[in-house]
C-alpha positions as CSV (number, residue, x, y, z in Angstrom):
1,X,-104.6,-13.6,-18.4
2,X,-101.9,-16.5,-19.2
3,X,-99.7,-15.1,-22.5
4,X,-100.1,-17.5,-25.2
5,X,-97.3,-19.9,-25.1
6,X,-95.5,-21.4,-28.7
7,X,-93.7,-23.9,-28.4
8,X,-91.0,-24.9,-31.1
9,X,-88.9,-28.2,-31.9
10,X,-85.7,-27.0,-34.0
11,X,-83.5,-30.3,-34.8
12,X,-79.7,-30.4,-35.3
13,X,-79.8,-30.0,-38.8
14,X,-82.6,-27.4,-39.3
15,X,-80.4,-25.1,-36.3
16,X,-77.2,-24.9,-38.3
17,X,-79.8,-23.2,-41.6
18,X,-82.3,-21.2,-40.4
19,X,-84.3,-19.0,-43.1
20,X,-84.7,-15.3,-42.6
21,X,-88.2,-15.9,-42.1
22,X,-88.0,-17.8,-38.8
23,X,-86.4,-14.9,-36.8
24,X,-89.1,-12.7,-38.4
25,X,-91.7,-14.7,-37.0
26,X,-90.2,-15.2,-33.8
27,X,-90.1,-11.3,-33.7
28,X,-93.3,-11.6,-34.7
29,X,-94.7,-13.3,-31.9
30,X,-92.5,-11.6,-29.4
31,X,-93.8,-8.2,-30.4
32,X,-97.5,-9.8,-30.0
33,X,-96.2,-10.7,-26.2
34,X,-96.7,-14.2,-27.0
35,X,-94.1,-16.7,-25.0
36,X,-92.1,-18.6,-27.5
37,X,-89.4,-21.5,-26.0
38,X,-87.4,-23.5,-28.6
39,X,-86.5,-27.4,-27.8
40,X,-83.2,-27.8,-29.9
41,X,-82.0,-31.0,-30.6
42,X,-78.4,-31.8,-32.1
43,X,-78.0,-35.4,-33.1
44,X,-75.8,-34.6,-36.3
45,X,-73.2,-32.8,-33.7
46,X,-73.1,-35.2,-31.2
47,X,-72.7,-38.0,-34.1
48,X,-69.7,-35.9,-35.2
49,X,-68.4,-35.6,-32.0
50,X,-68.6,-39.3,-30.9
51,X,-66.9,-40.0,-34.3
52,X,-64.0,-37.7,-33.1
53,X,-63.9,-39.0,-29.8
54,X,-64.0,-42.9,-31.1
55,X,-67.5,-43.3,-29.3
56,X,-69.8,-45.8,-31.2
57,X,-73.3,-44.3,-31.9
58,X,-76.1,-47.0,-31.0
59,X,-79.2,-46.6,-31.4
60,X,-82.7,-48.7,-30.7
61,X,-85.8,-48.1,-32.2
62,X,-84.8,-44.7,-32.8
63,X,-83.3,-43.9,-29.6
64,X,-79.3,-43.1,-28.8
65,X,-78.3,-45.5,-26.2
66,X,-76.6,-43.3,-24.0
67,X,-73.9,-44.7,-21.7
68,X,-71.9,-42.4,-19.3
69,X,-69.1,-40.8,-21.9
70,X,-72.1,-40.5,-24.6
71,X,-74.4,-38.5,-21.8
72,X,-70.9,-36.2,-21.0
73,X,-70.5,-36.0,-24.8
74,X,-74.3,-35.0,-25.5
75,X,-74.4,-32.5,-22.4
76,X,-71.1,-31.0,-23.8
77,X,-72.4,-30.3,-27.6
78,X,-76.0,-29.7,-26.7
79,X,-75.1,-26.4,-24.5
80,X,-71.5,-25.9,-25.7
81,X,-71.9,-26.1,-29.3
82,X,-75.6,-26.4,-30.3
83,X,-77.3,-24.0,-28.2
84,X,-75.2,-21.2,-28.0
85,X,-75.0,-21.5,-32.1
86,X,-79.1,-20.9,-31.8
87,X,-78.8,-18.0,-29.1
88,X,-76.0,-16.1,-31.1
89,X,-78.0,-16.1,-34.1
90,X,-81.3,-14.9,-32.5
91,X,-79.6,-12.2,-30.9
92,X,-78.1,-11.3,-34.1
93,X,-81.5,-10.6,-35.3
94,X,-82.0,-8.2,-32.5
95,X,-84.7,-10.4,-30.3
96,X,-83.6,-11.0,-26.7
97,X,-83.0,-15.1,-25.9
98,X,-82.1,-17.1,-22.9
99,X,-80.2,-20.3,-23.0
100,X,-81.7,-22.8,-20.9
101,X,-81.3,-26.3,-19.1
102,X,-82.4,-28.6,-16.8
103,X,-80.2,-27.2,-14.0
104,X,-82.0,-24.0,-13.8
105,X,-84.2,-24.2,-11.1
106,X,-84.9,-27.9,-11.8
107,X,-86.7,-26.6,-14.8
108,X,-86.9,-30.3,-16.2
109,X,-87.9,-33.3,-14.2
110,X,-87.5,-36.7,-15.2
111,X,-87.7,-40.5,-15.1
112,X,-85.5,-43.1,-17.0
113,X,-87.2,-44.9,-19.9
114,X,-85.6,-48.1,-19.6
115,X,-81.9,-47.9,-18.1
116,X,-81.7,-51.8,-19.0
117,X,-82.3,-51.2,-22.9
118,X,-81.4,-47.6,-23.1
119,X,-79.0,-46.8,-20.5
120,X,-79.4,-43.2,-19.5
121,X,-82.1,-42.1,-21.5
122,X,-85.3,-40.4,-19.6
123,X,-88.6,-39.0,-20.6
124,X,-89.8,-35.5,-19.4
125,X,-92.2,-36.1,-15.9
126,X,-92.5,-32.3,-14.9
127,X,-91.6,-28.6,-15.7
128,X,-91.0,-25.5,-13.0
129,X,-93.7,-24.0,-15.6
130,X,-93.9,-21.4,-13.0
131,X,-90.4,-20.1,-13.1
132,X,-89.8,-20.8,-17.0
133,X,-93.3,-18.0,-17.3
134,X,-91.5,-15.7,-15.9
135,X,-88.1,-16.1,-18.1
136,X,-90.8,-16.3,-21.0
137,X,-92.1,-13.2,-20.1
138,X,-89.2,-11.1,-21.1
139,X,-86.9,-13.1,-23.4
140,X,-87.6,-16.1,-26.1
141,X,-86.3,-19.7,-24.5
142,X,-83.7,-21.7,-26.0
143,X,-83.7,-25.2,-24.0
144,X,-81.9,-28.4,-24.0
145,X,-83.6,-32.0,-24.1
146,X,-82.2,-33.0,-21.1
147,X,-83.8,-33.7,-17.7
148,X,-82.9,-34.7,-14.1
149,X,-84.1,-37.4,-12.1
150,X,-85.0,-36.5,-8.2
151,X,-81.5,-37.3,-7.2
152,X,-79.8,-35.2,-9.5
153,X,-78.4,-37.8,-12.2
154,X,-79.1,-36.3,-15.9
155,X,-81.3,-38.1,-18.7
156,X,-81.2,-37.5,-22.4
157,X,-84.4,-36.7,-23.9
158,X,-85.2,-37.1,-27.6
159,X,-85.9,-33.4,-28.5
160,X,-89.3,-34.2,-30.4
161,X,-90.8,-36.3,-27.0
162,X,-89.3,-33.6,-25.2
163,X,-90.7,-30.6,-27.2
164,X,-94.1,-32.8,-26.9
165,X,-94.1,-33.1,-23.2
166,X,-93.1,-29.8,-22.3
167,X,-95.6,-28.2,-24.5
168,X,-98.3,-30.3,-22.6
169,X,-97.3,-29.6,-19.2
170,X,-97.1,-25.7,-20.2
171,X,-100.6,-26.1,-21.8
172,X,-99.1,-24.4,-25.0
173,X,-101.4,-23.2,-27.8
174,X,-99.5,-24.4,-29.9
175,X,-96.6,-27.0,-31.1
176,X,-94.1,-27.0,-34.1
177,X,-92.2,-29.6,-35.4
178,X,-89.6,-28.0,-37.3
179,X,-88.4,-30.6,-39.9
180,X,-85.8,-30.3,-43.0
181,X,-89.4,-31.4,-45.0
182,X,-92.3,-29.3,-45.6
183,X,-94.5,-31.6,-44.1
184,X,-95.1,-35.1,-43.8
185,X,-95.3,-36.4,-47.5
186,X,-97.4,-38.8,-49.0
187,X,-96.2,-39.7,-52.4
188,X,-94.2,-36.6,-52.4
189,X,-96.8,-34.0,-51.3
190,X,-97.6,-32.9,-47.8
191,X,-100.4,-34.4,-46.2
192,X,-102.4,-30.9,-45.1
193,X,-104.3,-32.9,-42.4
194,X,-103.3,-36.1,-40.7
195,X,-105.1,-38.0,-37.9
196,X,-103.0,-41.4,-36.3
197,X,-105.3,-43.6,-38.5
198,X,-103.9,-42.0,-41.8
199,X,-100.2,-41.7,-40.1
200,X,-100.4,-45.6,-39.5
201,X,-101.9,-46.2,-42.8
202,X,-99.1,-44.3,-44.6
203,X,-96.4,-45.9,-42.5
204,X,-97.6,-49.7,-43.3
205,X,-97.5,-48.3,-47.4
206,X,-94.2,-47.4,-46.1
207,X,-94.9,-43.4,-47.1
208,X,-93.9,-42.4,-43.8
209,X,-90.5,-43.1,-43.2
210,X,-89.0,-45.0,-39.8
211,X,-87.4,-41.5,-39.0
212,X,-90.7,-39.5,-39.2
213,X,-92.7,-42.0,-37.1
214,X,-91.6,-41.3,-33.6
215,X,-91.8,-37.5,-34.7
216,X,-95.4,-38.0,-35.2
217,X,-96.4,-40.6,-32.2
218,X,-94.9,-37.1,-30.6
219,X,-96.8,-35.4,-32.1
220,X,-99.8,-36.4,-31.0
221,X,-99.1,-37.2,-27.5
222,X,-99.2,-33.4,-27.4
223,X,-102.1,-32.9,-29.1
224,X,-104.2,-35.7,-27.0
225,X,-102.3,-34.1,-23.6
226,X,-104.1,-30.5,-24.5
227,X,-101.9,-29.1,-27.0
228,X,-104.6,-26.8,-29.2
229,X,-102.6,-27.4,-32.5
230,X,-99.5,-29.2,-33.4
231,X,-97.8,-28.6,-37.1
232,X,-94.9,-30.7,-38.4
233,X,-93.2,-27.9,-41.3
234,X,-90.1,-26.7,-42.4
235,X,-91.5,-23.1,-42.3
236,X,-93.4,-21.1,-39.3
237,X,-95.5,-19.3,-41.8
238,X,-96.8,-22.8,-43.5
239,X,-98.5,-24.7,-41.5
240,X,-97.0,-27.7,-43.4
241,X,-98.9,-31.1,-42.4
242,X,-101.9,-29.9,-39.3
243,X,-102.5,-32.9,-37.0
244,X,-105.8,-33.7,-35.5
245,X,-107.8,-36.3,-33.6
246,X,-110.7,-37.3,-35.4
247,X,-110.4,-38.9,-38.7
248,X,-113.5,-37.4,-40.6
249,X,-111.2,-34.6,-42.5
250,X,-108.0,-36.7,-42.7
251,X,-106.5,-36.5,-46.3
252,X,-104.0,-39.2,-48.2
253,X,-103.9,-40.2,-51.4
């Protein structure tokens, strides 16, 4: 039988403050022989570094236009700043962790999103689910958004479409969205249960921030592409805001 697989989103900011609580879980869930891989984003750092380096940061709709230097840059700080920072502090907490990317075992496939608009910016198109089972198996996952098209040249992937992807194509139980919010909030509270109706609703009343929205449009491309459960939190032991398809329970104010 097929260990249960988690899948979690940590972003830039959340990697750098972790709570106590999150390597519990993890240890958790390892003990439980449950297969845990952690998508990390890093979009403070690489802002911070493109400032150093006199790169301009553009972004569209969200999305960090990523020339040649900034794809070098991003590459550089993802796995030689961001990731190691994640591994060292697992390992600190005495749970064994892998750092992983693209280039092992063409672990992540992809396809550019729109080179014209975007430059070299891809979307996830398959994982070696077979081979990353096996790393799974013995050690929790700590992976970069970045893929490779079929002849080799690398993509940058937001983290939360990636996190979203990869959990489909591993069939994960579950997804987290780990946020520097508890939630998504409507009026200042977290919505416990959201289906796209209520997300679109909230983001015309302007609730939902422009931030949050591509988040959540990740969100539930995982949950429609299989994903049992999807949580957006700022704590693996709150479920924070629950997504789900059908609108009868939904819940705003």
């Amino acid at each position: 039988m097929m260990a249960e697989t988690i899948v979690i989103k940590v972003g830039g900011h959340a990697s750098d403050q972790l709570p106590e609580q999150f390597y519990s879980q993890l240890g958790k869930w390892q003990t439980q022989g449950k297969h845990i891989l952690i998508i990390h984003g890093g979009g403070p750092q690489i802002n911070q570094w493109s400032n150093q380096m006199g790169l301009a940061v553009h972004k569209q709709n969200g999305i960090r236009v990523t020339d040649q230097q900034t794809l070098a840059l991003t590459q550089a700080v993802l796995l030689g700043v961001v990731q190691p920072a994640i591994c060292q502090q697992i390992s600190r907490h005495h749970l064994s962790v892998v750092g992983l990317n693209t280039s092992d075992n063409q672990l992540l496939s992809g396809e550019y999103l729109d080179q014209a608009q975007y430059g070299r910016v891809g979307k996830i198109t398959s994982v070696n689910d077979l081979w990353l089972n096996d790393v799974l198996d013995k050690e929790i996952g700590v992976l970069a958004p970045l893929a490779q098209t079929t002849d080799g040249q690398l993509l940058n992937v937001n983290a939360d479409t990636a996190a979203a992807a990869i959990a489909a194509k591993m069939g994960a139980n579950k997804l987290v969205l780990l946020t520097d919010v508890p939630g998504v909030l409507n009026a200042g509270k977290v919505v416990p249960l959201l289906d796209q109706n209520a997300a679109d609703k909230l983001f015309q009343q302007q609730q939902i921030k422009a931030g949050m929205m591509p988040k959540i449009k990740a969100a539930f491309h995982a949950l429609h592409s299989g994903v049992h459960q999807v949580l957006i939190t700022n704590d693996l032991s709150n479920s924070g805001t629950v997504l789900h398809k059908s609108s009868a329970n939904s819940i705003i104010g």
